[in-house]
N, C-alpha and C positions, 0 to 999 in steps of 0.2 A: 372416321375413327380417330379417335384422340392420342396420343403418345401422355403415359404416362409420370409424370413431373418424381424426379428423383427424391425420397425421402431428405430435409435438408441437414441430419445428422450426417447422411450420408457423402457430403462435400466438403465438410469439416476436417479430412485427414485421407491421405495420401494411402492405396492399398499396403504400399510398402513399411508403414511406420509400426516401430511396438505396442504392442499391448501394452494397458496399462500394469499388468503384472510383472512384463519384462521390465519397466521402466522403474518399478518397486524395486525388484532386486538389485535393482543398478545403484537406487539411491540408499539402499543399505549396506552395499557391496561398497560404498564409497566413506560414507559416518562411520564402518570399521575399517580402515583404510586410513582414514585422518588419523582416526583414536589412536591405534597401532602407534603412528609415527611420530604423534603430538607426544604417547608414551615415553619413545624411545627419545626423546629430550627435540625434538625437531620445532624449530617458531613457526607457526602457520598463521597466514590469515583467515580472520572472523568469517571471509566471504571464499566457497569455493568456486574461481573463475573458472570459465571452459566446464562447468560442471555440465559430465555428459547426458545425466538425463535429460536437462534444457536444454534441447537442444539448439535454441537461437540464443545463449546465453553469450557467443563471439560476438554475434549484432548488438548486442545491449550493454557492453562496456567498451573502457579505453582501451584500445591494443598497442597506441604507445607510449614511450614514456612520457609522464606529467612533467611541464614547464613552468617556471616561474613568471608570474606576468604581474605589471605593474598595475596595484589597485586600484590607481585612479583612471588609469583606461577602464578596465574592467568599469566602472561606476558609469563613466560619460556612455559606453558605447552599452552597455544592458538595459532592457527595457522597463519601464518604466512602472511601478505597482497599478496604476489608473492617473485619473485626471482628477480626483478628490481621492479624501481624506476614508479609511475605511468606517463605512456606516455598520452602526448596531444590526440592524435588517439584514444585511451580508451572514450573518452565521445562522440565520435561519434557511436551509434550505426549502422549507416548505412553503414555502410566501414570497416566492418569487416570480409566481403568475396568478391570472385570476381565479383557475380552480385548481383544485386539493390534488394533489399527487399520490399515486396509488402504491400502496403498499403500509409495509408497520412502521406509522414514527419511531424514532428512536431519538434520544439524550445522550452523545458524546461529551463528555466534559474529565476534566482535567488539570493536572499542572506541567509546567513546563519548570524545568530546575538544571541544577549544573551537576556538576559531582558529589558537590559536599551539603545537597540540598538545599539552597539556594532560590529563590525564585528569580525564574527571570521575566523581567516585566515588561511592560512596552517593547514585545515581538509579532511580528506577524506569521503569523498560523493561514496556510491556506491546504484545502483543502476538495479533491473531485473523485468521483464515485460512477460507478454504476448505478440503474434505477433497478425497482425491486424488482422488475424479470431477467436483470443481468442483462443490460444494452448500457451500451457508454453513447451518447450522443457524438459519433464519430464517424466521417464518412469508409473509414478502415473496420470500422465494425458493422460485420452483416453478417451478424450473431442473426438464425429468423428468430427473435421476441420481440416482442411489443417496444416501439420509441413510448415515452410517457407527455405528452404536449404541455403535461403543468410539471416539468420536472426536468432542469437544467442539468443541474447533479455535481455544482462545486460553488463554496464560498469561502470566507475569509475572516481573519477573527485578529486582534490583539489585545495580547494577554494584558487583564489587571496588575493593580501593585504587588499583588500574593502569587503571579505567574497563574492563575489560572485562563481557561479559557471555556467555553461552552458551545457545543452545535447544536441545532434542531436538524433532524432532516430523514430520510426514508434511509431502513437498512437495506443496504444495497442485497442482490440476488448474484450468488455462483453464479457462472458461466462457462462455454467451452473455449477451446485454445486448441489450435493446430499441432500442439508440441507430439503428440501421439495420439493412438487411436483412443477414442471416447474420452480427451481429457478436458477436465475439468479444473475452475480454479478455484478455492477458496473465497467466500464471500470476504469484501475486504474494501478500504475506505484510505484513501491516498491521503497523504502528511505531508506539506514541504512547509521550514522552518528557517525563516530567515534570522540569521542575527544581524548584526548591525553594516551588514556589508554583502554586496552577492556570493563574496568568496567564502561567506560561512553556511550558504544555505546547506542544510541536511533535508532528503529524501526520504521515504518511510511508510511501511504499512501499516496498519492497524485491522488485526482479525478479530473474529467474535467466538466465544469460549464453545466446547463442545463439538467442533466442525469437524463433521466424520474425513472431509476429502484432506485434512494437515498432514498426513504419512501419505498421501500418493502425490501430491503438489512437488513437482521440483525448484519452482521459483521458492515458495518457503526453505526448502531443505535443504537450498545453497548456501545457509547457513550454518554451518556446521555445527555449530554446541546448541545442543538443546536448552540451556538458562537464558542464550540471546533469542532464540525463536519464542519462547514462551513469554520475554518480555513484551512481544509483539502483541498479544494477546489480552482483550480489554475485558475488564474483569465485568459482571453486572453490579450496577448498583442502585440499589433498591430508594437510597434517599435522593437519588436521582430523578426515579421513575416520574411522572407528572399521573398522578393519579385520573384516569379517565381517558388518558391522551397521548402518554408516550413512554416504552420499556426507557431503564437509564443503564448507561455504561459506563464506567471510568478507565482512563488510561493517561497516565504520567507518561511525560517524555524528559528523559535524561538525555542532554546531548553530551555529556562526558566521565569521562570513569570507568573503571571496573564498570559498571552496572549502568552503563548508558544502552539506552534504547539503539536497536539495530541500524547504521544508515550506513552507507559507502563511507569509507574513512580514506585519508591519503594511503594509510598502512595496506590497504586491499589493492591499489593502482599497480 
């Protein structure tokens, strides 16, 4: 007689943790909470830390204070972009093995700009994803879905003179996360943005419009104003689309202003 192998939802989260209903109200109970105090004239920052619905949101930032360090260490001891120059082939994700990657192409593209609209040009744009069953090619993820064997799931891009940039690649798939019971995260495609130094690199999501799981997500909701989470949010675009072959999306990144796209700023440390 066989012992019967545990359903693998089932190992996903701890008997003790909330519902994802308890974990709603918490992330509501907290957006009125801010509002409240941001009312009552209080400075808050863009990012709420220790937000208690994420629960591992203590493991995922700095707990203490930030130092001042000298840029030119920072440059000799960080590592290195590669050992060449980035190639055009790099922002294709789908043609980086000999067969096709499963899932819906998509057309990421974009510009990258300052405050005052601005391009900024010759940046390096990199970016890493999930495959469309929601698996990161990681030994810390044993999500059970399918690994994809023709699908790495990160490349790298620098912007033209007009700051734009372009990706080919599979829309990545939700997946689950230990943070409570049954959670789930938003389908969603990683952004790091160098400028002209490590000390400027910005961090960054990018969602796709429609996505029923953005009110139960607490990673997104740590956000607290709703105009910078909806920045996040990549529009469709239709003159994008590659007729036959791939949906298109656009999404601009402001790294400053009023209306810059969401990343860790000093002001959140």
């Amino acid at each position: 007689m066989h012992d019967t192998a545990a359903a693998p939802e089932s190992l996903l989260a701890a008997p003790d943790q909330l519902t994802q209903g308890e974990i709603t109200a918490e992330i509501q109970a907290a957006h009125a909470e801010y509002a409240r105090r941001e009312a009552e004239g209080e400075i808050l920052p863009r990012t709420m830390h220790d937000f208690a619905p994420y629960r591992s949101s203590i493991l995922r930032h700095p707990t203490k204070n930030p130092k001042l360090v000298d840029p030119e260490k920072i440059e000799l001891l960080s590592p290195a972009f590669g050992q060449r120059d980035v190639a055009a082939i790099e922002s294709d994700l789908t043609l980086q093995h000999v067969g096709e990657p499963l899932g819906e192409r998509i057309t990421v593209r974009g510009r990258l700009l300052d405050s005052r609209g601005r391009p900024l040009a010759n940046q390096l744009i990199e970016v890493w994803q999930a495959n469309s069953a929601g698996r990161y090619i990681h030994q810390r993820d044993q999500h059970p879905a399918p690994l994809d064997p023709n699908f790495t799931g990160a490349g790298r891009a620098i912007t033209n003179e007009a700051g734009e940039y372009l990706f080919t690649t599979i829309k990545p798939g939700p997946y689950p996360w230990k943070n409570h019971v049954n959670a789930w995260r938003p389908a969603h495609i990683h952004f790091s943005v160098f400028g002209r130094a490590f000390t400027q690199r910005i961090v960054t999501q990018m969602y796709f419009p429609g996505d029923p799981l953005f009110a139960l997500d607490p990673i997104y909701n740590s956000i607290r104003r709703a105009s910078d989470r909806e920045r996040m949010i990549a529009a469709y675009d239709h003159d994008a689309t590659v007729p036959e072959f791939s949906m298109g999306y656009r999404w601009d990144i402001v790294v400053d202003g009023p209306d810059a796209t969401w990343s860790e700023q000093e002001e959140d440390q």
